[in-house]
C-alpha positions in Angstrom: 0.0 0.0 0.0 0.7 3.5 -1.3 1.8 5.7 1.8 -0.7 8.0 0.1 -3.1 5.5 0.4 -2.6 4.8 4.2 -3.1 8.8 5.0 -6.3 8.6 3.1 -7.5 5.7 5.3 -6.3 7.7 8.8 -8.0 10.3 7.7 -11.4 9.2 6.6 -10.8 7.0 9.9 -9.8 10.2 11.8 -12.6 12.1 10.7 -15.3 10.1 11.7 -13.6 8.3 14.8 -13.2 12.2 16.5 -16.7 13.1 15.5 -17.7 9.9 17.6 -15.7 10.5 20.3 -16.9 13.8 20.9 -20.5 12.9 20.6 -19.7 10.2 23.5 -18.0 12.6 25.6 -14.1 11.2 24.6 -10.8 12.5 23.3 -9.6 11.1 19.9 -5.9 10.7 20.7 -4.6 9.3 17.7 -5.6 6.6 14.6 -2.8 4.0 13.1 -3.1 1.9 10.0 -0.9 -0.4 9.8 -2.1 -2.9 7.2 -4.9 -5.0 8.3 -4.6 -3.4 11.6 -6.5 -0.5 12.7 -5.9 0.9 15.7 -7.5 3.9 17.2 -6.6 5.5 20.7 -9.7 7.1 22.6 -9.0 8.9 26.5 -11.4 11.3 28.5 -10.6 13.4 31.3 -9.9 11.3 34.6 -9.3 7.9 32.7 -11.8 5.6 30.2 -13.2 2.4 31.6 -13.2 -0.8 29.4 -16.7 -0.7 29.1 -16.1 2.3 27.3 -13.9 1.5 24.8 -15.6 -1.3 23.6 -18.9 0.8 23.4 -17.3 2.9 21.4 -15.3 0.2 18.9 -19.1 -1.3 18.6 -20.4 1.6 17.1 -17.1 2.6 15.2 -17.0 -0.7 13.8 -20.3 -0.1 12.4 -20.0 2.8 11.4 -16.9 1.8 9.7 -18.5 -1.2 8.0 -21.4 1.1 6.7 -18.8 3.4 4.9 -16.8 0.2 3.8 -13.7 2.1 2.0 -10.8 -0.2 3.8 -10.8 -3.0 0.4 -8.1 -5.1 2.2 -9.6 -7.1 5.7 -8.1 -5.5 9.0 -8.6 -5.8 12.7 -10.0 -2.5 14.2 -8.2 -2.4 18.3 -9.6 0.3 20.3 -7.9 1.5 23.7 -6.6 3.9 25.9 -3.0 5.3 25.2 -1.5 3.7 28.0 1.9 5.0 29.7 4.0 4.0 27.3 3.1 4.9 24.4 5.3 7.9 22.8 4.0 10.9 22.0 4.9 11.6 18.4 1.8 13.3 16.7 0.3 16.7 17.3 -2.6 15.1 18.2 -1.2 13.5 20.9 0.9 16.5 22.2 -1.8 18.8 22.4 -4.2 15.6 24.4 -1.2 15.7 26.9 -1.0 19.4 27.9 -0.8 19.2 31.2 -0.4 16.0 32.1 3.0 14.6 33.6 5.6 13.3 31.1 8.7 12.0 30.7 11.6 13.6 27.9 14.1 11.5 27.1 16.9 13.9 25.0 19.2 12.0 22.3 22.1 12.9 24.7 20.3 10.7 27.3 19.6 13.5 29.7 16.1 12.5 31.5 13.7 15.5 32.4 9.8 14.9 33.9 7.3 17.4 34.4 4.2 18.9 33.4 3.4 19.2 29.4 3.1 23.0 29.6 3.6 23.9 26.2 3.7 22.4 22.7 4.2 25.1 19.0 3.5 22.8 16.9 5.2 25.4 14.2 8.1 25.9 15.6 8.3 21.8 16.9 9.1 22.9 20.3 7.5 22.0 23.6 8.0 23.2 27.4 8.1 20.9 30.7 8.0 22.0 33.8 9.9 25.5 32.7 12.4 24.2 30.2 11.8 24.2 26.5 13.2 21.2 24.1 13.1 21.6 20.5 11.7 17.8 19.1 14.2 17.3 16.9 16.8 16.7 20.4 13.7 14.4 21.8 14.8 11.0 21.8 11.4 9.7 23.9 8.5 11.5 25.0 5.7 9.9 26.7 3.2 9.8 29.6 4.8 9.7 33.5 3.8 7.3 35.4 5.4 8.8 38.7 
């Protein structure tokens, strides 16, 4: 598949997975295609039960299989972020303002703090008071601490 062609599908996916979410009271964090696997990562403020997640792949899944646009056969996987995934997309960056993270820098230095800022123009973000430019981010995900 085309990388073209794997955008189109995010998209489309992206567009009607974040209308959903927000009709159901959720956050959209992010959607993956990775050939025959779908994923899509769904969060609301103070945490998303399992219940929840599978309501919402249920109605996805239909909704998805009424639009039927994905020709090849895929798995759709619904969940929560979870701690460790990295936080890559702007999507993702601006859902984790203001939660704790970790920055890992490609010189190893470890720093952990609040997401307090992300320019997505200028691919910089702020933690707890000190500013990184992405491109010297080695790892940047959720804190657990």
């Amino acid at each position: 598949m085309r990388e073209e062609e794997k955008r189109d599908i995010e998209n489309r996916v992206e567009a009607m997975a974040e209308k959903l979410a927000e009709e159901m009271g959720f956050t959209l964090v992010d959607v993956e295609w990775r050939g025959g696997l779908l994923r899509v990562f769904i969060d609301r403020e103070g945490g998303i039960t399992i219940r929840e997640v599978e309501r919402f792949s249920r109605v996805l899944s239909d909704l998805l299989d009424r639009e039927d646009f994905i020709e090849e056969s895929y798995v759709l996987e619904v969940s929560s972020p979870g701690l460790d995934r990295r936080l890559t997309k702007p999507r993702e960056l601006n859902w984790a303002l203001g939660r704790r993270v970790m920055v890992i820098l490609k010189d190893g230095t470890t720093y952990r703090g609040v997401l307090d800022y992300y320019n997505e123009e200028e691919e910089e973000i702020g933690v707890g008071g000190r500013f990184f430019n992405l491109k010297d981010v080695a790892t940047l995900k959720l804190d657990e601490i």
